[in-house]
C-alpha positions as CSV (number, residue, x, y, z in Angstrom):
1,X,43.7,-65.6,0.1
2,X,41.1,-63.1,1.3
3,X,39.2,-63.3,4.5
4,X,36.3,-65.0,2.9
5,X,38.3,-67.8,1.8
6,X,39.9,-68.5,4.2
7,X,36.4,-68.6,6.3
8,X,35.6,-71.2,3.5
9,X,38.9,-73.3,4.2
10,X,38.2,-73.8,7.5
11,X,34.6,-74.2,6.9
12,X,35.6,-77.5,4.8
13,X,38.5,-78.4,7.1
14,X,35.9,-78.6,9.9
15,X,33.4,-80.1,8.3
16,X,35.8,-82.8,7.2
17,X,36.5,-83.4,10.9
18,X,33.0,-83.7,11.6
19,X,33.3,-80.3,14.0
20,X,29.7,-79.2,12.1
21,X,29.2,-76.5,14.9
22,X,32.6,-74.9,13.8
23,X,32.0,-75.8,10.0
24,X,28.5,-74.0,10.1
25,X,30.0,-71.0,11.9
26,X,32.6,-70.5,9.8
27,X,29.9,-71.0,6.8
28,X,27.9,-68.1,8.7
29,X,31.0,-66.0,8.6
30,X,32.0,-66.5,4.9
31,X,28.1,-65.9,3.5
32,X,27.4,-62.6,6.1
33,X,31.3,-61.2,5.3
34,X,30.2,-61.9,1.3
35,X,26.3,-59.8,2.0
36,X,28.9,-57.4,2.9
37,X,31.2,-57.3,0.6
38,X,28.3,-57.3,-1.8
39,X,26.4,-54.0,-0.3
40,X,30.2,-52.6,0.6
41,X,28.9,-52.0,3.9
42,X,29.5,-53.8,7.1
43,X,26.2,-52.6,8.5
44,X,23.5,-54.9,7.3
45,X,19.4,-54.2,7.8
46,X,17.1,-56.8,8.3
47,X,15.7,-56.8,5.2
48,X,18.9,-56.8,3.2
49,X,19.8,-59.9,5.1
50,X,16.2,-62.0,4.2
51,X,16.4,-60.2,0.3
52,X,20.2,-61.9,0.1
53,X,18.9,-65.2,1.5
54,X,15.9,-65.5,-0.6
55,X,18.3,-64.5,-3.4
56,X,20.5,-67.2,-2.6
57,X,18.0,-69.9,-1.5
58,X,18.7,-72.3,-4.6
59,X,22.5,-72.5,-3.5
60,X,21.8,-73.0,-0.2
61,X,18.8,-75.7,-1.1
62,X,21.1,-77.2,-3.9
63,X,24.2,-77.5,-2.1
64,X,22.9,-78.2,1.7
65,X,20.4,-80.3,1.3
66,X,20.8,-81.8,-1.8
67,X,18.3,-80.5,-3.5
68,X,16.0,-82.9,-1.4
69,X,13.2,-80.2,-1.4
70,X,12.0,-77.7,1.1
71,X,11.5,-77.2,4.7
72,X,8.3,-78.6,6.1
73,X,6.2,-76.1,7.6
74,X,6.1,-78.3,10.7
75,X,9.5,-77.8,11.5
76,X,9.3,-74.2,10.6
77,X,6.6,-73.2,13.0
78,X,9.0,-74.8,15.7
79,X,12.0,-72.9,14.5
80,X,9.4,-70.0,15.3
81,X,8.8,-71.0,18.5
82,X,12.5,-72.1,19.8
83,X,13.4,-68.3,18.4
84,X,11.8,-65.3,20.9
85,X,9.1,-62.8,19.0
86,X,8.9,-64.9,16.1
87,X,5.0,-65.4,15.1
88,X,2.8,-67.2,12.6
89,X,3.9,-64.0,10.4
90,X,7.5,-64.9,9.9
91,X,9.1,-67.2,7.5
92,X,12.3,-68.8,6.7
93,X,14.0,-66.3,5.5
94,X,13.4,-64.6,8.6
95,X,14.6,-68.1,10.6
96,X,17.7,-68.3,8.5
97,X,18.5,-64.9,8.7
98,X,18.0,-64.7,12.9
99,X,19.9,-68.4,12.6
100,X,23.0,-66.7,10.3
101,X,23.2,-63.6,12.0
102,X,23.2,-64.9,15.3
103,X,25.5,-67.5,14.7
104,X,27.9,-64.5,13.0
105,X,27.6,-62.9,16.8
106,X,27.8,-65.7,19.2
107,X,29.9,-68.5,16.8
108,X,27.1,-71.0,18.4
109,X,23.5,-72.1,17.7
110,X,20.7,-70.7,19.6
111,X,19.4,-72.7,21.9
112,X,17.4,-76.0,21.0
113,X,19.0,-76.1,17.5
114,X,21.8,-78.8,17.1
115,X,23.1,-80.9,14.1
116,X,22.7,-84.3,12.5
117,X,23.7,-86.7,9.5
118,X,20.2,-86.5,8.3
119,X,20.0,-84.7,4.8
120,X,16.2,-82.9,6.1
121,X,16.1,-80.6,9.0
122,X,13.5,-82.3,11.8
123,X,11.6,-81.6,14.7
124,X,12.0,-84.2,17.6
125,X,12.2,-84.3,21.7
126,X,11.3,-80.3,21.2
127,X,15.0,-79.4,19.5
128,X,15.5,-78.7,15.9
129,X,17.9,-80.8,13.7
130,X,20.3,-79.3,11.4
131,X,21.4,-81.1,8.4
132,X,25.3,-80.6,8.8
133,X,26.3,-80.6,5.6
134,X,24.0,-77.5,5.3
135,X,27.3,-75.5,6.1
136,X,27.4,-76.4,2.4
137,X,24.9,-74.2,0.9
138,X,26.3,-71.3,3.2
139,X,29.9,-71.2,1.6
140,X,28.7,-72.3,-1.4
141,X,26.5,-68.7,-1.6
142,X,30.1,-67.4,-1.1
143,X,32.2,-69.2,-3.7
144,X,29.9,-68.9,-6.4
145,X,28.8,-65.0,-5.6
146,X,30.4,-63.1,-8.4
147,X,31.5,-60.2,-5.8
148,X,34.0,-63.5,-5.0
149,X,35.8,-63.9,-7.7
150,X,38.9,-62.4,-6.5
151,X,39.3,-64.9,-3.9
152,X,41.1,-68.1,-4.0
153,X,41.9,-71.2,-1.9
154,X,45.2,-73.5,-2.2
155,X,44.5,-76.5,-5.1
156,X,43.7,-79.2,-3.3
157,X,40.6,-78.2,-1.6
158,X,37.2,-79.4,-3.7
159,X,33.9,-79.4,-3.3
160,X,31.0,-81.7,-4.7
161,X,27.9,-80.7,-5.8
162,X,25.1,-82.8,-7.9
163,X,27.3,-85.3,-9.5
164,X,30.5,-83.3,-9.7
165,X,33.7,-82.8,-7.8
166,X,35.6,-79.4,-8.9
167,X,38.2,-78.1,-7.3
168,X,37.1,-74.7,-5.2
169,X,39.9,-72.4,-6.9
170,X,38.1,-73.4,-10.0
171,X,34.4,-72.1,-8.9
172,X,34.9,-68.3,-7.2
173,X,32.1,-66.6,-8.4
174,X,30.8,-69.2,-11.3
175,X,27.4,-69.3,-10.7
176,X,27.0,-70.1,-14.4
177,X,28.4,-73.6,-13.8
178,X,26.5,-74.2,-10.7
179,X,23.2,-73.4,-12.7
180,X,24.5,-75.8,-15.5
181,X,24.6,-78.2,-12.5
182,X,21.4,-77.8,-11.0
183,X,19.8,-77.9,-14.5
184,X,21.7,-80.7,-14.8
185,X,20.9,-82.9,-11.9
């Protein structure tokens, strides 16, 4: 097993513990090792980071929040302002990629961000709610990248997305089922 899958095999162990701090670190890890991987660098610009999550987007959307739609712009423009020098001109991609990368450096969520059961991220009693089965859409941009096909994980580990239940050694770098799936659902 490679470094990426293991960062996915303790990003579902966690999760499964409900230890969604860990879980979403560990999903940080596994999608910024796989942008990596990707480029075959381990220094990674700004813009390559925002390119690979707008890239990825659908997976992340799909498999983190259910496909339940997109981020409010209320609860973006306070992401912007819980983040320093973020303005009206940044984005999410720009959010999630300050969020990821940060969370790569620090293994913790900046400050006023924390997580709940909730399927949506909100905005409430100024802090920012993070689904925390997002963690999903992070390692599931790593298990279904094609640059991950080589890794693997032991058989019993599985992962559900839309209506199905596959087992993860089945999925590395499949993106072709996970589109069947989405067009699916």
């Amino acid at each position: 097993m490679g470094e990426i899958g293991q960062f996915v095999q303790e990003a579902i162990d966690c999760s499964g513990r409900n230890l969604s701090a860990q879980a979403f670190s560990l999903g940080c890890r596994a999608f910024d090792e796989t942008l990596k991987k990707k480029l075959g660098s381990e220094e990674v610009s700004e813009k390559e980071y925002k390119d690979f999550i707008v890239e990825n987007w659908w997976i992340c959307e799909f498999m983190g929040l259910l496909g339940r739609g997109r981020i409010s712009d209320d609860v973006v423009d306070a992401m912007k302002a819980k983040i320093p020098g973020f303005g009206s001109t940044h984005k999410i991609d720009d959010v999630f990629a300050f969020i990821v990368k940060r969370n790569v450096i620090t293994e913790a969520m900046p400050v006023g961000f924390e997580f709940h059961s909730s399927l949506y991220f909100e905005s409430k009693d100024e802090k920012i709610f993070v689904p925390n089965r997002f963690v999903y859409g992070l390692i599931g941009t790593a298990i279904f990248n094609p640059i991950n096909k080589d890794e693997s994980l032991p058989d019993n580990y599985w992962l559900e997305f839309g209506s199905f239940r596959i087992f993860v050694s089945e999925l590395w770098g499949r993106t072709d089922l996970l589109e069947r799936a989405v067009n699916f659902n």
